[in-house]
C-alpha positions in Angstrom: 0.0 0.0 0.0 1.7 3.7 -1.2 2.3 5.4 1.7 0.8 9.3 2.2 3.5 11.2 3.0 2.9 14.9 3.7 5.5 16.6 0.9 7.7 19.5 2.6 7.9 23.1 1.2 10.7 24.1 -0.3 11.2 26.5 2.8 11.5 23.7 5.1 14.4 22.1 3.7 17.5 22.6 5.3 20.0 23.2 2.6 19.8 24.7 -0.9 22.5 25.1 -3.1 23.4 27.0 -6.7 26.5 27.5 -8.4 28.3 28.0 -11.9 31.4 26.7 -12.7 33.7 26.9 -16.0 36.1 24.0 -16.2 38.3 22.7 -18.2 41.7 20.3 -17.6 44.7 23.2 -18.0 42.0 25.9 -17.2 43.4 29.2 -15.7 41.1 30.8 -13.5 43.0 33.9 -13.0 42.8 34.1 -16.3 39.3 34.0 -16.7 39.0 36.9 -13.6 41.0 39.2 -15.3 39.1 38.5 -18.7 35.9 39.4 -17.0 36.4 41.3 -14.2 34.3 39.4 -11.6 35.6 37.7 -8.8 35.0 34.2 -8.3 33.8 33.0 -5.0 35.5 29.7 -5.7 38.6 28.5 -7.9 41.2 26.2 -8.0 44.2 25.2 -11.2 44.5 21.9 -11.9 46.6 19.9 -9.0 46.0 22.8 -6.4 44.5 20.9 -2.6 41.0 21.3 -2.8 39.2 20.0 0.2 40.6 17.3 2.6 43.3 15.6 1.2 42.3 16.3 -2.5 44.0 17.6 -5.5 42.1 18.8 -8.5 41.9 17.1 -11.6 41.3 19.9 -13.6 41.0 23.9 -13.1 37.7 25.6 -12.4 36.2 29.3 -11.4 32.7 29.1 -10.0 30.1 31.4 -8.7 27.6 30.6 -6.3 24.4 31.8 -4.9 24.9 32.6 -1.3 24.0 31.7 1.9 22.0 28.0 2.2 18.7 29.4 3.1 18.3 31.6 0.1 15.2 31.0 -2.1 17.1 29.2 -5.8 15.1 32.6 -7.6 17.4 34.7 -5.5 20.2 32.6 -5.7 20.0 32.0 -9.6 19.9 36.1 -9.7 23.0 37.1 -7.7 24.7 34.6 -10.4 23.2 36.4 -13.0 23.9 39.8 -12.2 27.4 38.7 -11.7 27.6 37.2 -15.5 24.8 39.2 -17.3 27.1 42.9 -17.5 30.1 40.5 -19.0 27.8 38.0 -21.4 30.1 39.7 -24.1 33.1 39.3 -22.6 32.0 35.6 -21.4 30.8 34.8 -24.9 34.6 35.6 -26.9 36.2 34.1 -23.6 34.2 31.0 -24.6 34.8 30.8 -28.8 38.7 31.8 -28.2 39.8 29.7 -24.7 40.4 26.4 -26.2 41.0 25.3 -22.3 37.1 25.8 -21.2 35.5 22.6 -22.0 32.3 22.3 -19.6 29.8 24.8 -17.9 28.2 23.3 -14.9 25.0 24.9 -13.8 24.7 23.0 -9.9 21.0 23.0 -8.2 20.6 21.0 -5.1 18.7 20.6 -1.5 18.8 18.6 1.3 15.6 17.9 2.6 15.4 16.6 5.9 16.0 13.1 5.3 18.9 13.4 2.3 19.9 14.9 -0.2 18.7 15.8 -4.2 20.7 16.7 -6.4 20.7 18.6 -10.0 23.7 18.8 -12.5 22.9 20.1 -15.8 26.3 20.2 -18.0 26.7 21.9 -21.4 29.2 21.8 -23.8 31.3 25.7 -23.4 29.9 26.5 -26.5 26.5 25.9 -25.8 26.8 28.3 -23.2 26.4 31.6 -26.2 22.3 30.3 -26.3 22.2 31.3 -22.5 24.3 34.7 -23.1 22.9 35.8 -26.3 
């Protein structure tokens, strides 16, 4: 017999989380800040520690939408205004940085009893329909 569970509101779960991160395997990150002018709130060149005991496999520069409790419509908008002002600059970053091969847009909670997840990848160049 299905069981009747009462589904939570997205208010009640404890943990929400949005981020975008350009990667690639030699990417430079500063390279990409001083191309665009915005500050990552994460980054990391391929081999650098990253986390306990890690090193990573290849370089990324992320943004992410803030604190955990923040609705994803506000979180998706402080990434936006970040990247929206520079879509041009992003967009010939893109077509002439042969090292940018993915563009992770990251959307997940944790809801009381685990956690969901939501990892949509594109292709770099894919990335112009969302900037044009």
């Amino acid at each position: 017999m299905a069981s009747k569970k009462k589904l939570k509101s997205i208010k009640e779960y404890e943990w929400r989380y949005a981020s975008l991160t350009i990667s690639g395997k030699n990417l430079d990150p500063q390279k990409i800040t001083r191309e665009l002018e915005v500050k990552p709130d994460s980054w990391a060149k391929r081999g650098d520690h990253f986390g306990k005991n890690k090193k990573t496999k290849q370089g990324f520069w992320g943004l992410e939408g803030g604190s955990s409790k923040l609705r994803f419509d506000t979180k998706l908008k402080k990434i936006l205004s970040k990247i929206l002002p520079v879509k041009h600059r992003l967009t010939k970053l893109i077509e002439e940085n042969k090292d940018i091969q993915q563009i992770y847009l990251d959307i997940a909670v944790m809801p009381p009893e685990g956690c969901l997840i939501a990892e949509y990848n594109f292709k770099a160049d894919l990335l112009n329909e969302f900037t044009s």
